[in-house]
Each structure stands twice: as C-alpha cells, then as structure tokens.
C-alpha positions as CSV (number, residue, x, y, z in Angstrom):
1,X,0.0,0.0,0.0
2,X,2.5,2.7,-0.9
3,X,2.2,5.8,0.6
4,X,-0.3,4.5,3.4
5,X,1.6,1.7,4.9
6,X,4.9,1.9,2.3
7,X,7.0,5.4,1.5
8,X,7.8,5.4,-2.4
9,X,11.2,4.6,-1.4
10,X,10.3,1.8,0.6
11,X,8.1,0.3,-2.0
12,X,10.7,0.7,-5.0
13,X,11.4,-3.4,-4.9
14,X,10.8,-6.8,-3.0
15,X,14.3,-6.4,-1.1
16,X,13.1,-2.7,-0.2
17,X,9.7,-4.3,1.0
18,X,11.6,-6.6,2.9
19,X,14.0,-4.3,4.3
20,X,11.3,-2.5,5.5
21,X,9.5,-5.2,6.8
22,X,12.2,-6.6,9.0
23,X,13.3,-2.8,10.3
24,X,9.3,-2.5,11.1
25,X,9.2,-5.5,13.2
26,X,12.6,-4.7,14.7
27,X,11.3,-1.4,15.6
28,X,7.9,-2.7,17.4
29,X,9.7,-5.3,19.1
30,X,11.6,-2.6,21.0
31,X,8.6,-0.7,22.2
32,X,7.6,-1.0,25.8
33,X,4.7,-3.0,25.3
34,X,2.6,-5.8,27.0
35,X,3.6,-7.8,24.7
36,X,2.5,-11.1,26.4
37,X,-1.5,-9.7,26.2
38,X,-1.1,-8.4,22.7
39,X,-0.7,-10.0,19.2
40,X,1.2,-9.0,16.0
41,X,-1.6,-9.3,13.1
42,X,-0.8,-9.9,9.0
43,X,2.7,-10.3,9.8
44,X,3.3,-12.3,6.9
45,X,-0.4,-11.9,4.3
46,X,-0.3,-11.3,1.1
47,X,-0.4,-7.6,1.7
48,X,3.0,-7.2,2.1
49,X,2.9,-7.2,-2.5
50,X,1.1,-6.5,-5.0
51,X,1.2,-9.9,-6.8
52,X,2.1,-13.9,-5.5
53,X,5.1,-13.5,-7.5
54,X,6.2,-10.5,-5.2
55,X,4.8,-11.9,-2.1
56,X,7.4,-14.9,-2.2
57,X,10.1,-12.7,-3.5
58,X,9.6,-10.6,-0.5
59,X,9.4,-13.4,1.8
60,X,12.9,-14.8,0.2
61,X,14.8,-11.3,0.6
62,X,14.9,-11.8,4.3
63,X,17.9,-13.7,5.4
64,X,16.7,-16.7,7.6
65,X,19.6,-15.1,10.0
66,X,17.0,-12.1,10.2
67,X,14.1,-14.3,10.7
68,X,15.8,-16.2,13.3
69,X,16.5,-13.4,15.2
70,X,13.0,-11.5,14.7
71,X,11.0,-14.1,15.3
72,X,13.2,-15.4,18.5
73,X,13.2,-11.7,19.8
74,X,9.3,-11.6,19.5
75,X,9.2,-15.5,21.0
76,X,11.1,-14.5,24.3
77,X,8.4,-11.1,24.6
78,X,5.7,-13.1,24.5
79,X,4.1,-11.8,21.8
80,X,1.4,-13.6,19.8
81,X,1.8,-13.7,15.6
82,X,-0.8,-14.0,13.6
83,X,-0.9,-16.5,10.6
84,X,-3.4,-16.2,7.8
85,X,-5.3,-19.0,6.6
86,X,-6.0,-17.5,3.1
87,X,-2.6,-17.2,2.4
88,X,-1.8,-21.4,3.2
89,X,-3.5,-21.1,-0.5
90,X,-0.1,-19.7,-1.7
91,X,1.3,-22.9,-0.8
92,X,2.1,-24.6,-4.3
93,X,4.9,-25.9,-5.5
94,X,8.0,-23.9,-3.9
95,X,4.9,-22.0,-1.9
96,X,5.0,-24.2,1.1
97,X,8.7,-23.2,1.6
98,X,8.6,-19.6,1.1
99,X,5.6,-19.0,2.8
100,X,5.7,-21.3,5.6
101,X,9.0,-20.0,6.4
102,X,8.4,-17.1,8.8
C-alpha cells in the first residue's frame, strides 16, 4: 500500500519491501509493550505485495539469520503472531517453503 503503509522509497522493490518489513518489526519489538496480552496481526499476508510472484520474493529477501533473530526476539516477549489461513492457498509448489517460512 505505498504511501499508506509503504513510502515510495520503501516500496521501490521486493528487497526494499523486505527491508522495510524486518526494520518495522525490529522497531515494534523494541517498544515498551505488553507484549505477552497483545498479538502481532498480517505479519506475513499477502499484503506485504502486489502480486504472489512479489509476495514470495519478499518473503525470500529476508535472510533466515533475520528471521531467526526477529522471530526469537518476539518468541522470548511473549508476543502472539498472527498466521493467515487465506494465504496457506499460496502454498504450491515452492509455496510451502517460502511462505511457511516465517
């Protein structure tokens, strides 16, 4: 959603969408929050791109070292994430491992 939830220069390629992404998280992570009463929601939907050739390019431009580390960091908070059932429909062929891999 560029210019709502994306700056132009955020939303200039799937590595810039992914960058952002993982600086987002990163960013609400370190805020003092009750994390362990509160959820994280469309963490990883289909709205992160345009099209479901984007959506797993985004997905791949995260290092799994990044992943890792976000998704240990929110783990030890507390904090629930949110998985979208619509988006287990992405999972064909090389789906399953893109987008199952958050």
């Amino acid at each position: 959603m560029t210019g709502f939830a994306l700056s132009k220069e955020d939303a200039t390629s799937a590595k810039t969408k992914a960058e952002a992404w993982a600086k987002r998280l990163d960013a609400i992570l370190a805020m003092d929050l009750p994390f362990h009463k509160s959820g994280l929601a469309h963490l990883t939907c289909t709205l992160i791109a345009q099209t479901e050739q984007e959506y797993r390019e985004v997905l791949r431009c995260i290092p799994t070292e990044e992943m890792e580390r976000l998704f240990t960091r929110a783990a030890k908070l507390g904090v629930g994430i949110e998985l979208n059932q619509n988006d287990m429909e992405q999972i064909v062929g090389d789906g399953a491992e893109i987008v199952l891999r958050p």
